[in-house]
C-alpha positions in Angstrom: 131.7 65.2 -57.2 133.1 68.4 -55.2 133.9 66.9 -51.6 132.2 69.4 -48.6 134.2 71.0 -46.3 133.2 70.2 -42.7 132.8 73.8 -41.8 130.3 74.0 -44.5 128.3 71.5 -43.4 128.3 72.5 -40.0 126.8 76.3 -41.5 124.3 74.6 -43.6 123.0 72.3 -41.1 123.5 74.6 -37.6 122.7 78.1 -39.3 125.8 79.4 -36.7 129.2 79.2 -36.6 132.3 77.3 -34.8 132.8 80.4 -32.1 128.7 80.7 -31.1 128.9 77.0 -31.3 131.4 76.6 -29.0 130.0 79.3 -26.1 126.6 77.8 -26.6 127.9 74.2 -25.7 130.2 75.9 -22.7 126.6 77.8 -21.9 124.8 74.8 -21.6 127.3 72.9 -19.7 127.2 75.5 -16.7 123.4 75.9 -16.9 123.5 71.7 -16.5 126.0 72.0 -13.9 123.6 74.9 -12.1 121.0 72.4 -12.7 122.9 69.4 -10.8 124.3 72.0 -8.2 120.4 73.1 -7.5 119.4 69.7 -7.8 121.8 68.3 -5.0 120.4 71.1 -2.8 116.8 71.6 -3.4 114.9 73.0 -1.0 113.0 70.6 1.6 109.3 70.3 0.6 108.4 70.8 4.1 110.1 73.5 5.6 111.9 75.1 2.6 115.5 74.6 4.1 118.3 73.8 1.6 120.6 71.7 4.3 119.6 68.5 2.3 123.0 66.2 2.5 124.7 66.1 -0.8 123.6 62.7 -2.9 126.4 61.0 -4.7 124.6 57.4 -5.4 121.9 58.0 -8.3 119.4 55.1 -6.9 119.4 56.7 -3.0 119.0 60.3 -4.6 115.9 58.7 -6.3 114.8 57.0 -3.1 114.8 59.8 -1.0 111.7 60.6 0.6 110.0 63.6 -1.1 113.0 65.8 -0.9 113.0 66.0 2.9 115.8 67.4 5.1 117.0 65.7 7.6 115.0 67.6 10.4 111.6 67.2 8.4 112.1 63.2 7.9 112.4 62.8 11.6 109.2 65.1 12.4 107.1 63.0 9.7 108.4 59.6 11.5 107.3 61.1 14.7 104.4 62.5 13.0 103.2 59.0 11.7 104.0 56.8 15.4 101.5 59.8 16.9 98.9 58.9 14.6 99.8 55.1 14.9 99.6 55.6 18.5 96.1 57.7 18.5 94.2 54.7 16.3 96.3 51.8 18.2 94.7 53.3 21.5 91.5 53.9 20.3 91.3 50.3 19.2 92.7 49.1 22.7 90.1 51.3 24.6 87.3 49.2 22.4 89.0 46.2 23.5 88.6 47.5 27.1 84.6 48.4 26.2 83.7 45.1 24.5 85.3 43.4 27.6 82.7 45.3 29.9 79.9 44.7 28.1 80.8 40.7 27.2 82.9 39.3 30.2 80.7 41.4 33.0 77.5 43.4 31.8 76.0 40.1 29.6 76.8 37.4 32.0 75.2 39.0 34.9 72.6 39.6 33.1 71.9 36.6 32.1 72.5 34.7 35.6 70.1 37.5 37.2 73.0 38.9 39.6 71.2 41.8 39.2 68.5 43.7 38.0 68.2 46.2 35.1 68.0 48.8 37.1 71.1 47.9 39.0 72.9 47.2 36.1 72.4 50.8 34.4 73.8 52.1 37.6 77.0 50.3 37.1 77.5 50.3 33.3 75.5 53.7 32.6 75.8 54.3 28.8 78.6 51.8 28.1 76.5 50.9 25.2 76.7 54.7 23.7 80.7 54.5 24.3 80.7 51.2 22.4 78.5 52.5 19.6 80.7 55.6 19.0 84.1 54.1 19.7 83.2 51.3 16.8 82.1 54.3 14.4 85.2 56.3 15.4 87.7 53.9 15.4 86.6 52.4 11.5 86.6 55.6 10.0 90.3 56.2 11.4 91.0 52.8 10.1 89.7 53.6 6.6 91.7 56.4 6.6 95.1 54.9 7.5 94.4 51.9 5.6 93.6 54.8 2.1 96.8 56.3 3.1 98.8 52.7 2.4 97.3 52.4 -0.4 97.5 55.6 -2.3 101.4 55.1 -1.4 101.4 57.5 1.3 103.7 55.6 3.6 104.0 58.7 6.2 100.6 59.2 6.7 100.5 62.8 5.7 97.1 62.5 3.9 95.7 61.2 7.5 93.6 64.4 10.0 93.1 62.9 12.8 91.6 66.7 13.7 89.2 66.5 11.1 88.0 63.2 12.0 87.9 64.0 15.5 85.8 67.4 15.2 83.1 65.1 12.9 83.1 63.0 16.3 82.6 65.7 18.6 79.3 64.6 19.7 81.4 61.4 21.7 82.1 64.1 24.4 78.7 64.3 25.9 78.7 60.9 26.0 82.0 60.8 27.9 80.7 63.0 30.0 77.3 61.3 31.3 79.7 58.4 32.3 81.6 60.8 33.9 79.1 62.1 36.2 77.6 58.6 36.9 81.2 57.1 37.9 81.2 58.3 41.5 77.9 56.7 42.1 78.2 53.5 40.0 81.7 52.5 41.9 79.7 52.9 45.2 76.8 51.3 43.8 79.0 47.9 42.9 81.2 48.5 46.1 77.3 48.3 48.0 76.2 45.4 46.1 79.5 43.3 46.3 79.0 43.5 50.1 75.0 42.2 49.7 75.1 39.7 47.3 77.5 37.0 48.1 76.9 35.1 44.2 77.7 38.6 42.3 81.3 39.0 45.2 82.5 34.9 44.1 81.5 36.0 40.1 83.7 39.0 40.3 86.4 36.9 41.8 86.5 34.0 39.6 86.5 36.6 36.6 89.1 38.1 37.8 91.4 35.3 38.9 90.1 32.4 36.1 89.0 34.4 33.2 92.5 35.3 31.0 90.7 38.0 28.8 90.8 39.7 32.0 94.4 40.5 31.9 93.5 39.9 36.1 92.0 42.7 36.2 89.2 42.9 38.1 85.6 45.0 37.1 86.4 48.6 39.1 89.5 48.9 36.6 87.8 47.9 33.3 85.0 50.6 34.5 87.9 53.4 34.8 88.8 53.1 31.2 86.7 55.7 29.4 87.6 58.3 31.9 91.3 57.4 31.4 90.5 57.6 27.6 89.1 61.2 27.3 91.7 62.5 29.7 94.3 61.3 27.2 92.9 62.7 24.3 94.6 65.8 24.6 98.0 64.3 25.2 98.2 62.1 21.9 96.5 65.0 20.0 99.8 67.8 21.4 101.8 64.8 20.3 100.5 64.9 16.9 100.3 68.8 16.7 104.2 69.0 17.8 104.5 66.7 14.9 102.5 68.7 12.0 103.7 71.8 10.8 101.3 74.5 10.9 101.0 74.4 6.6 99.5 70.9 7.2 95.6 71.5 6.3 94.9 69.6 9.4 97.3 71.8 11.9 94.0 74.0 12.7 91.8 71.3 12.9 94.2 69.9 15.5 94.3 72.6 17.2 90.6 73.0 17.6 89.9 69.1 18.7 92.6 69.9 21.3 91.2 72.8 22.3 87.1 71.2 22.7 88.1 68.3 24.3 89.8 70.2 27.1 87.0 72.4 27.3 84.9 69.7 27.3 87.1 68.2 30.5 86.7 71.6 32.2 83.3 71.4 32.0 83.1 68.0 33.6 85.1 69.3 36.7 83.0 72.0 37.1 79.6 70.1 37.2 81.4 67.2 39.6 82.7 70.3 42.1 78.7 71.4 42.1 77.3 67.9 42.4 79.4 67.8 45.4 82.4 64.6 44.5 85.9 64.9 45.1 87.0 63.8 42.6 87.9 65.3 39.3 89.8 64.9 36.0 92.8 65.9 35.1 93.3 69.6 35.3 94.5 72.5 31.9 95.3 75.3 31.8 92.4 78.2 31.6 91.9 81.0 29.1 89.5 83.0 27.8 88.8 81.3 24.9 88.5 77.6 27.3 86.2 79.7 30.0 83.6 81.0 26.9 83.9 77.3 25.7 82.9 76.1 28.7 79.9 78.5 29.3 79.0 77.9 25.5 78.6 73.9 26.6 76.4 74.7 30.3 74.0 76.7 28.0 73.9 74.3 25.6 73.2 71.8 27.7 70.5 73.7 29.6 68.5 74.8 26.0 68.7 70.4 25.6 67.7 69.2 28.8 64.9 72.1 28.2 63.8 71.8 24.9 64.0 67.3 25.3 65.8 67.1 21.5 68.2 64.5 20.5 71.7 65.6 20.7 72.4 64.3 17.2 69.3 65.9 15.7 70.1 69.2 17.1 72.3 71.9 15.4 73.3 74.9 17.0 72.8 77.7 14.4 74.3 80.9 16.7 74.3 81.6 20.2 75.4 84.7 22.3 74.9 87.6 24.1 71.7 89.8 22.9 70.1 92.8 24.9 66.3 92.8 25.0 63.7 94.7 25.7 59.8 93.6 26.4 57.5 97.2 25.3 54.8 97.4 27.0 53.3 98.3 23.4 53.3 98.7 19.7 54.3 102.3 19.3 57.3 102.0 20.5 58.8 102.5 16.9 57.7 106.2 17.1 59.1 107.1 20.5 62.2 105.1 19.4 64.5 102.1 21.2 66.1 104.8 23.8 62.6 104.8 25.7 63.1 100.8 26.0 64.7 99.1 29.0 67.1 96.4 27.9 68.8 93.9 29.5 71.7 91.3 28.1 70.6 88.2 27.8 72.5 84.7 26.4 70.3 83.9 23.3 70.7 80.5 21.5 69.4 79.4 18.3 68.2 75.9 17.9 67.1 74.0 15.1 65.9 69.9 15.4 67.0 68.6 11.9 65.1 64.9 11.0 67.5 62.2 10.6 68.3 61.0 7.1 69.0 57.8 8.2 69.5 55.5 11.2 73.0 56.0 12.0 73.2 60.0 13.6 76.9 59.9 13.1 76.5 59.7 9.2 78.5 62.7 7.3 75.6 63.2 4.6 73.9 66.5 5.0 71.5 67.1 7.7 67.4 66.2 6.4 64.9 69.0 6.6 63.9 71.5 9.4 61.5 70.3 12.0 61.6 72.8 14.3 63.3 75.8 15.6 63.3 77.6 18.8 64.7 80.3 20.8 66.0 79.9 24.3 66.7 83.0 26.3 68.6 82.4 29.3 69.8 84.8 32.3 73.1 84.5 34.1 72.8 85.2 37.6 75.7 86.1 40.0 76.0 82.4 41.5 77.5 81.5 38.0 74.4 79.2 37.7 71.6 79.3 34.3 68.4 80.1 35.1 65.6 80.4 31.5 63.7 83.5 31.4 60.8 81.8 30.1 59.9 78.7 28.1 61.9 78.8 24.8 60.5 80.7 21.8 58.9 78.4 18.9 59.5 79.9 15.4 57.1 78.6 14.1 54.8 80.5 16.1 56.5 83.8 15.8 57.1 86.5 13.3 59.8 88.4 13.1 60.6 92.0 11.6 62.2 95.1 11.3 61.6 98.8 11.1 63.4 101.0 8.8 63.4 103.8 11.9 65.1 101.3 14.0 67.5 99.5 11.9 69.5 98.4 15.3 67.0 96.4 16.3 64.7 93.4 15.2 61.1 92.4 16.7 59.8 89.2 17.4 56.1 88.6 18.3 54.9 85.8 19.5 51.2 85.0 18.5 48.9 86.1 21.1 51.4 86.4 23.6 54.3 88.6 24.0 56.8 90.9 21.8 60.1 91.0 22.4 63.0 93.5 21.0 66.5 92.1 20.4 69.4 93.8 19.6 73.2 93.3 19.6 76.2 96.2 20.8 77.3 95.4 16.8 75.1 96.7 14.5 75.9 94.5 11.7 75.6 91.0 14.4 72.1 92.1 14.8 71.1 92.0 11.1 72.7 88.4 11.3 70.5 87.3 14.1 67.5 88.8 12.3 68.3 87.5 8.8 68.7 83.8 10.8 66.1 83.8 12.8 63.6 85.5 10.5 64.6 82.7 8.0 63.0 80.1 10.2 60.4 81.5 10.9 59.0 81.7 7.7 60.2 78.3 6.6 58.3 76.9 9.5 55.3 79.5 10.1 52.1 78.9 8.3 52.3 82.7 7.0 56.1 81.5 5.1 54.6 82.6 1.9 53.7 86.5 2.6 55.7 89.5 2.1 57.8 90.5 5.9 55.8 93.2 6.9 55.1 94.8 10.5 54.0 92.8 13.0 51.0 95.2 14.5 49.5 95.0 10.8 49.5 91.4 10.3 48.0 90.6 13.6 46.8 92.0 16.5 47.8 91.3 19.4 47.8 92.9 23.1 51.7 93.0 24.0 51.5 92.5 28.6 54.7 92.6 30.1 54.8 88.9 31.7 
């Protein structure tokens, strides 16, 4: 048999010969050592830097964490003690709660030191702080303890923000106890100097009792104002911490930004109840001052309307100009002739509860109600209703292709009222929305929107 020649082979098997060969193999050794070159300075996944330090040891190159630099490991680590810090806090302000209500509010209870009465006037709604700090604080649990063990050791799957927003309802709470703190300390200060049993159990409890930490009642009793003051301060900690492509960077933001609004709007109702005292202090803007005046309104339309806070959803709210015409042909001679004045307008709708638990996250049951609540600001700053609020359900609403910057709503047998907005397209939104319960909840749902003056008749009286 004829022995092969190597180079043969090599042509038979390769299809190229020795030269491409040989540039291919030099080729692929530079793209490789590209490859290794881009691989020792990849980009951080964070921030996009390439000043990652050069890895010579195969098993740390592997054990680095997700290609961080050296800037973006330290921001997750304080990233991670800021969230640490928010839950650890939150579970050691329930300690403080559940020390309250066990060591102080069930003991004198039960010895008769004093009565019911007395004792909401101390503790106020320390049961509705208790209740939402045990909801809050197990759903931030859950989420650290999912974070562990999906192998997220840095916490970067964790939104506080998020979690905090679905919590937002916590704040009125914080801010009846609030309110009632001036009078409950002088309340307890009063009683401690009348009742001589209630002045030796406060000092036993104090001096005797080690779940105490000796600390005696008054102290215990400043811990959810101390706790919604901090809020801000550990959420800043955790925004410095995030950067701004983390999907909870705006959700942060936002908590941040309601809570402190929230705190505004405590100061300003304890200046016109006439205390001294006052929370800390933040910085105003415009966007805190509308906040503020968003949560007074809010507050006025449920104190007036008598809703639960957790079945009521705030569907729009703002400005409007209206106009009451003293009758129905006021299409024909057109909106000019009508005399409008601005008015805040909210839109509120009483959801039934799906369940027992009003801080659930499954979607809101069906529509029960729905009203209007028109309220006039006066110079004084103060809120004052026009009139009792509007029930849907008892209203129809329409539109007038002459007068497409406007909208109509009639109230059976009563009044007529014309709405309209400086933005031409915000007024078909407050139509569309308002027209849509209306129908939902009226008995005539089912008919086609036509005018008002032809479905019923009414007089239309200026009030």
């Amino acid at each position: 048999a004829t022995r092969t020649k190597s180079k043969d082979v090599e042509r038979a098997d390769s299809g190229i010969g020795q030269m491409p060969a040989r540039k291919w193999r030099n080729r692929a050794s530079e793209t490789l050592s590209s490859l290794q070159a881009w691989e020792a300075h990849r980009p951080c996944t964070d921030c996009g830097e390439r000043d990652l330090p050069v890895e010579t040891d195969v098993q740390n190159c592997n054990q680095r964490r997700a290609d961080l630099c050296e800037k973006c490991r330290k921001r997750r680590t304080e990233r991670k003690e800021s969230v640490l810090e928010f839950v650890n806090t939150e579970a050691s302000y329930g300690e403080d709660l559940r020390i309250i209500k066990e060591e102080f509010y069930l003991p004198m209870q039960a010895a008769g030191l004093l009565s019911q009465e007395q004792l909401q006037g101390i503790f106020s709604n320390i049961q509705e702080l208790i209740d939402l700090n045990e909801s809050f604080l197990e759903i931030l649990q859950e989420e650290i303890d999912q974070a562990f063990d999906q192998g997220d050791d840095d916490l970067m799957t964790v939104c506080i923000g998020e979690i905090f927003l679905e919590f937002v309802n916590m704040l009125p709470a914080f801010q009846t106890y609030c309110l009632q703190q001036s009078s409950s300390v002088n309340m307890l200060n009063a009683l401690e100097k009348e009742k001589e049993l209630l002045r030796i159990f406060l000092n036993v409890s104090q001096n005797d009792n080690t779940a105490l930490r000796r600390m005696n009642l008054r102290s215990f009793l400043m811990a959810p104002l101390q706790r919604v003051t901090k809020y801000p301060l550990l959420l800043s900690r955790i925004i410095k911490a995030t950067t701004e492509y983390h999907p909870d960077h705006g959700s942060l933001r936002e908590a941040k930004s309601r809570i402190e609004s929230h705190l505004e709007h405590i100061n300003m109702k304890t200046k016109q109840e006439g205390n001294t005292w006052t929370l800390r202090s933040f910085r105003q803007d415009s966007k805190k001052k509308r906040e503020v005046i968003n949560i007074e309104m809010r507050e006025t339309a449920l104190k007036t309307v008598g809703w639960l806070r957790e079945e009521t959803r705030f569907v729009m709210e703002g400005s409007l100009q209206l106009a009451q015409p003293p009758d129905g042909q006021w299409v024909k001679k057109g909106s000019k002739t009508l005399k409008f004045q601005n008015m805040q307008v909210l839109l509120l709708v009483n959801m039934k509860r799906v369940s027992e638990s009003s801080l659930e996250s499954a979607e809101p049951g069906p529509v029960k109600d729905a009203v209007l609540v028109l309220i006039r600001d006066k110079n004084n700053g103060k809120f004052h209703l026009l009139r009792e609020p509007l029930r849907l359900s008892n209203c129809i609403v329409s539109t007038d292709p002459d007068c497409d910057d406007t909208f109509e709503l009639i109230e059976i047998r009563r009044e007529a009222f014309v709405f309209r907005d400086s933005d031409r397209a915000r007024t078909h939104h407050w139509f569309r929305q308002i027209r849509r319960y209306s129908r939902e909840l009226g008995s005539w749902k089912k008919r086609r929107n036509a005018l008002p003056n032809i479905m019923i008749s009414t007089p239309h009286t200026r009030p």
